[in-house]
Wavefront OBJ file of the C-alpha trace (Angstrom):
o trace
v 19.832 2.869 -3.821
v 21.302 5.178 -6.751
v 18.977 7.777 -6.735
v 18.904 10.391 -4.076
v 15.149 11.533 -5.237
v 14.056 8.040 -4.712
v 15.468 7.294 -1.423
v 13.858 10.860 -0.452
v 10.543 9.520 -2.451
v 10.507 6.208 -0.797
v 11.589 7.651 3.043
v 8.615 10.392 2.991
v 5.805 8.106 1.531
v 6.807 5.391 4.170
v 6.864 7.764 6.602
v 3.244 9.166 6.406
v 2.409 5.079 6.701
v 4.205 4.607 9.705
v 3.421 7.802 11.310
v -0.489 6.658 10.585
v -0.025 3.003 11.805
v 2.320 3.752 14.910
v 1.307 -0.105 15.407
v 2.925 -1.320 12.395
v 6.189 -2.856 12.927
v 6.723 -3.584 9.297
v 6.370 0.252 8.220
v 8.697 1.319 11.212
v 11.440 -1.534 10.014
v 10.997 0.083 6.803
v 11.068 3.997 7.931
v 14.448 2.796 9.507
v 15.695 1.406 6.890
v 14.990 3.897 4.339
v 16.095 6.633 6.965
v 19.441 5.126 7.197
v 20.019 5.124 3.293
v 19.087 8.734 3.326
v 21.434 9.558 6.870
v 24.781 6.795 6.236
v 24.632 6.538 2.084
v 23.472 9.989 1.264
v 24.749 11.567 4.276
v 20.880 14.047 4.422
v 21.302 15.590 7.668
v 18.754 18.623 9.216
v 15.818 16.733 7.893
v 12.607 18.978 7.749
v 8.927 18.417 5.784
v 6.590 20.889 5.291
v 3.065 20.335 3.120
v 0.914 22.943 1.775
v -2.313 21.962 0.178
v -0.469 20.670 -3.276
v 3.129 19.415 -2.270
v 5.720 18.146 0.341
v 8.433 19.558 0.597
v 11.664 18.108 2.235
v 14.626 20.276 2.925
v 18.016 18.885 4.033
v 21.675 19.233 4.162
v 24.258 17.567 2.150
v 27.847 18.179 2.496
v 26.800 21.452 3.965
v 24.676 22.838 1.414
v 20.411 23.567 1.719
v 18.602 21.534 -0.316
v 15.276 20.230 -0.895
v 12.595 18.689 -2.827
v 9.578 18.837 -3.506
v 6.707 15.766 -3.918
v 3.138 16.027 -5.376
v 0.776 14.984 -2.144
v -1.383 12.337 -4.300
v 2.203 11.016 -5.199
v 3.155 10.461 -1.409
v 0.011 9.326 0.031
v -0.710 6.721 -2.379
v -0.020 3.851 -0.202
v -1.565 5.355 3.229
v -4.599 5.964 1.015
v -4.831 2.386 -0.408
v -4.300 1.288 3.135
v -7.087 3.230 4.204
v -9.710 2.211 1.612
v -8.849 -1.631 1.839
v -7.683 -2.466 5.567
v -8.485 -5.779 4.902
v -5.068 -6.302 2.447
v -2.496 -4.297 4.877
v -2.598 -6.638 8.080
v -0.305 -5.579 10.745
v 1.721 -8.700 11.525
v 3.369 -8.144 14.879
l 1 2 3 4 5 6 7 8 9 10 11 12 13 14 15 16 17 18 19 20 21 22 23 24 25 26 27 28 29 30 31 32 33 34 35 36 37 38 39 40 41 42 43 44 45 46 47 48 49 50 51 52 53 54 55 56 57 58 59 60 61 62 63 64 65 66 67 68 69 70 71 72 73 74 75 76 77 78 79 80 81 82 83 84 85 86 87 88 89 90 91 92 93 94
């Protein structure tokens, strides 16, 4: 992955899946996954989220510096929120 926004993108909104389906093997594999672009490519380390009532935002360290950035909610919750309205399409395949 070239882009360290869409790694970050990609980690958080697959992280509000997993953390809602703790069940779901398929969103952990992917958490893990995504979470080891962001730790071994990117080299993110001190991880934090916070949300307010109109963004996430996701601080880190790289090469010793604070960063962070910052994610529209609707943006981020798009897939838990299509999970939750159709169940029926998101089957957890253990």
């Amino acid at each position: 992955m070239k882009s360290l926004q869409d790694a970050i993108y990609n980690w958080l909104t697959i992280k509000v899946v997993a953390e809602a389906r703790p069940d779901d093997k398929a969103a952990k594999e992917t958490f893990d996954l995504f979470e080891d672009i962001l730790v071994n490519e990117f080299k993110l380390k001190d991880i934090e989220i916070e949300k307010d009532d109109v963004m996430y935002l996701v601080k880190y360290t790289i090469d010793g510096e604070a960063k962070s950035a910052r994610f529209p909610i609707e943006l981020i919750d798009i897939m838990h929120d299509q999970i939750q309205q159709h169940p029926e399409r998101y089957h957890n395949y253990e």
